[in-house]
N, C-alpha and C positions, 0 to 999 in steps of 0.2 A: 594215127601217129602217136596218140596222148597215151593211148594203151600201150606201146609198142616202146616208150620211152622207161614209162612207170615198171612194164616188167624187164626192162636191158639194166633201170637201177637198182631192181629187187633182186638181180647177179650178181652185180657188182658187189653187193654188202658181203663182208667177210665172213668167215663163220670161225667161230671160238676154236675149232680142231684147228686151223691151218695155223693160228696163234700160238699154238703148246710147241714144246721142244720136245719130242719120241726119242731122240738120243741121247738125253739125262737119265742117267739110270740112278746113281749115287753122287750124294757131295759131302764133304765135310768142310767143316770153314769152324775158326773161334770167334763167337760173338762176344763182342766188347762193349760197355756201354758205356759210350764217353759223358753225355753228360745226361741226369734224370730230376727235372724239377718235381717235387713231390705231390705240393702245391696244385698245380697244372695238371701232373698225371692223374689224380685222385678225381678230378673233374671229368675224366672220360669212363674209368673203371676202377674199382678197388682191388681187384685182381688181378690186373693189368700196371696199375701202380708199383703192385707188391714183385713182381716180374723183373722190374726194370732194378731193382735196390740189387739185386746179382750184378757183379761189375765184370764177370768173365766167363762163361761157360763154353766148352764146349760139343759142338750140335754135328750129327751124321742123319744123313738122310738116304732112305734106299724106295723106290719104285715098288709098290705102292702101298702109300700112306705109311712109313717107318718111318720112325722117329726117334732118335737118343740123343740127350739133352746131359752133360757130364756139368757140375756145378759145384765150389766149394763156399758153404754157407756157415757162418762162423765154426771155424776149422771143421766142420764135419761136411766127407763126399754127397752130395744128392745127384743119384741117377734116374732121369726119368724114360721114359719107355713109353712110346705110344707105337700098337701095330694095330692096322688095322681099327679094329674098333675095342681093344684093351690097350688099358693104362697102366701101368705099374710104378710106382714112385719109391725104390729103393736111397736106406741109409744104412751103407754097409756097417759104418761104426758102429750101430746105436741094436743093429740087427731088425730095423723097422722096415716091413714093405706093405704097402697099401697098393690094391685092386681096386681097378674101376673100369663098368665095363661101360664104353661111350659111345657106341654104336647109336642109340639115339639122341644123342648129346652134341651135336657139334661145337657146340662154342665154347666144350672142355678139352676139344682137338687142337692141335697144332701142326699146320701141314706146310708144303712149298707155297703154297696160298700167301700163309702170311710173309715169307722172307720176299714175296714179289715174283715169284716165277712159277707158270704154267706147265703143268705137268698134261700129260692125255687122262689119266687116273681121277687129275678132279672133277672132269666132266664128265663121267661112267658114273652113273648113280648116287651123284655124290651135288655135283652142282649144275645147277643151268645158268645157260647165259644167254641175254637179251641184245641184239647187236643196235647202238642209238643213234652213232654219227661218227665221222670220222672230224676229229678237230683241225677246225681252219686258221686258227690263230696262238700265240704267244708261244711258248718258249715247250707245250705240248703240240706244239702244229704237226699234224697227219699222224698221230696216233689216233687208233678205234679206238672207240670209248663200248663198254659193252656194261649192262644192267646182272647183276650175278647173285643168283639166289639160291638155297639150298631145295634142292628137289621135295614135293609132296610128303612124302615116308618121312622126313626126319620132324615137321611140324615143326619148322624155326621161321623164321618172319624176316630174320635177321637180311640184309640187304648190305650189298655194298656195289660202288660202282667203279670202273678201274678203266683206266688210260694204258695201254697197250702198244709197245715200239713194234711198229710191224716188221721192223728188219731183225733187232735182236731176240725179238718177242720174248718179253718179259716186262716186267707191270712198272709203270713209270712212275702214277700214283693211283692211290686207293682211298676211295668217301666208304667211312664205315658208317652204317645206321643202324641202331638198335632194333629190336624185333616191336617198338613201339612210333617206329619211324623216323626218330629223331637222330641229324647228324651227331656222331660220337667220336671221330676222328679223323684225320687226314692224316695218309702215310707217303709220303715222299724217298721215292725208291731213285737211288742215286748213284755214280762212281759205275757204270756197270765196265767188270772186266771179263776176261775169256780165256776159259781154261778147258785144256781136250775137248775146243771146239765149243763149248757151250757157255753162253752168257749167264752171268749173275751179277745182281747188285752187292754193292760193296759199303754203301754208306743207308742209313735209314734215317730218316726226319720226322718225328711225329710230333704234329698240331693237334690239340684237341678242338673243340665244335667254336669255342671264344676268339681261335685264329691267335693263339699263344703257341709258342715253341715247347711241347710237353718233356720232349730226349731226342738223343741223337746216339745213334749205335754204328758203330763199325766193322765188317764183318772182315778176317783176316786168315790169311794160309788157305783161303779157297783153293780146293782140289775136285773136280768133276770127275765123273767115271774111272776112280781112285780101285773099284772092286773090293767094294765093304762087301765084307760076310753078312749073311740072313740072320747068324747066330748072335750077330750083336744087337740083334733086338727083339732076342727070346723074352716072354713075361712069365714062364714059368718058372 
């Protein structure tokens, strides 16, 4: 009977696919950063700090791994550009474009990862997940909680662990840990709304590892399966 219980539980655990959304194809939204203590930010990452001083950009996402990021940084456009495993960091004004190619770099990537939602593409050679528990309490009760880590080939350590709405499936919150183990921040994925059918968060919270309020961003004009072009995230 003992045996007969322990494998009806080992069913029961969800698995990471069932969690993703397959009918997200594209989304655009402007990210707004309402407010960014410096202070605070600088305690999780320097690069991550310097990210948040942008007070508006905005971001188009296409299946899989695109990325375009529109940003104006003392009056001059910055377009950035992640496909795939190249970056391109365009300054039309200035006629400045920098390559990079990040295929084995994750933590110079930016994907649907970070805005809180599950794609099927992040778990295709890209990430795994460990299934922990499903939570029985506070204000996360009955989200999976799942362990996510970057597949063997990329050689990153880096860990996070994430709270999962199994109805809307998209990421409630996110423990970022460095690739030395050490908690680095807490993301609080908020306000989700629904657009052609597909959820997305609309508010983000970031605490750094002190349990301080590092920023607070707003994502706005969310549009899902809009049908971006592929061409908007050429890098040559």
């Amino acid at each position: 009977m003992a045996i007969g219980l322990a494998a009806g539980a080992a069913l029961a655990q969800p698995s990471i696919s069932s969690l993703t959304q397959p009918g997200l194809k594209d989304l655009s939204f402007t990210w707004v950063v309402e407010s960014a203590n410096q202070t605070e930010l600088a305690k999780i990452n320097r690069d991550f700090a310097q990210s948040m001083r942008i007070k508006r950009s905005t971001v188009e996402m296409k299946e899989p791994f695109m990325l375009r990021m529109e940003s104006t940084v003392e009056d001059s456009q910055v377009i950035f550009i992640v496909n795939g495993g190249k970056k391109v960091t365009r300054i039309p004004r200035s006629g400045l474009v920098a390559r990079d190619d990040v295929s084995r770099a994750p933590g110079k990537r930016q994907t649907w990862f970070d805005f809180g939602i599950l794609t099927p593409s992040l778990f295709s050679n890209y990430f795994s997940a460990k299934f922990l528990r499903t939570e029985s309490r506070g204000d996360l009760n009955s989200t999976h909680v799942f362990d996510i880590t970057y597949v063997a080939s990329l050689n990153d350590k880096t860990r996070h662990r994430i709270w999962i709405d199994p109805t809307r499936k998209i990421v409630r919150k996110r423990e970022w840990y460095g690739q030395d183990g050490t908690l680095r921040a807490v993301f609080s994925y908020q306000s989700p709304i629904q657009s052609n059918g597909q959820w997305v968060p609309s508010r983000l919270v970031v605490t750094n590892a002190a349990g301080r309020q590092a920023g607070v961003s707003v994502f706005q004009n969310i549009r899902a399966n809009g049908g971006i072009a592929a061409s908007r995230f050429a890098t040559n």
